[in-house]
C-alpha positions in Angstrom: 0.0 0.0 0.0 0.8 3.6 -0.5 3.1 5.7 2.3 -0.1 8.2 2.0 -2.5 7.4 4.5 -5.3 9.5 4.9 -5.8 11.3 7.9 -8.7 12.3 10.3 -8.8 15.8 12.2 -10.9 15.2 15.1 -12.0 18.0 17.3 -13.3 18.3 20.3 -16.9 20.0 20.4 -18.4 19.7 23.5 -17.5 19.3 27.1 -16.9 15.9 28.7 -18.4 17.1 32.0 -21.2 14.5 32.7 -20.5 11.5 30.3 -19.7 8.6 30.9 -16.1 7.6 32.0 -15.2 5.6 29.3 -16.6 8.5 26.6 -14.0 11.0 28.7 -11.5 7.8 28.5 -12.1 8.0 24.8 -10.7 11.3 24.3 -8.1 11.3 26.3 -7.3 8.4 24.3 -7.8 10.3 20.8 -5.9 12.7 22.5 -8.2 15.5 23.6 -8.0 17.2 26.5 -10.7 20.6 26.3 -13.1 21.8 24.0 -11.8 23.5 20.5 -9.0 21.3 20.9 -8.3 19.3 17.4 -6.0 16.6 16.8 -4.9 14.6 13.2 -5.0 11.0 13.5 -4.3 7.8 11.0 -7.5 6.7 9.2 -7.6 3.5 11.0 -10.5 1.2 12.0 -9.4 1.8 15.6 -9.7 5.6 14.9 -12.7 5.2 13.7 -14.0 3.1 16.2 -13.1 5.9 19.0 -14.7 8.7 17.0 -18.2 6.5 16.7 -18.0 6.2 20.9 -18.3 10.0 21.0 -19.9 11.3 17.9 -21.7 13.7 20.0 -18.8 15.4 21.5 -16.6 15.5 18.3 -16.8 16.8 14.8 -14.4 14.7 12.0 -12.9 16.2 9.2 -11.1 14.0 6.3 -7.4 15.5 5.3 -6.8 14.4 1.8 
């Protein structure tokens, strides 16, 4: 496979104040720590798979 793998910016919308523990473990995980903050991830399934435990609290944008 190509050395170009695309990439996810993932950004924190909302507060974690009140979810669920392993939602807050999920962005700490991602690599969010406060609202507005935005990280760039692999496009894995793994990735994936942490965004869909908090869709509510993140917003996903595709780098090309």
């Amino acid at each position: 496979r190509g050395s170009e793998m695309a990439q996810l910016k993932v950004t924190q919308t909302r507060s974690a104040i009140g979810t669920k523990p392993n939602q807050r473990q999920t962005l700490r995980s991602l690599g969010l720590k406060r609202i507005n903050d935005s990280v760039v991830q692999e496009d894995r399934p793994e990735i994936r798979g942490m965004v869909a435990t908090v869709p509510h609290l993140v917003t996903v944008e595709e780098l090309s």
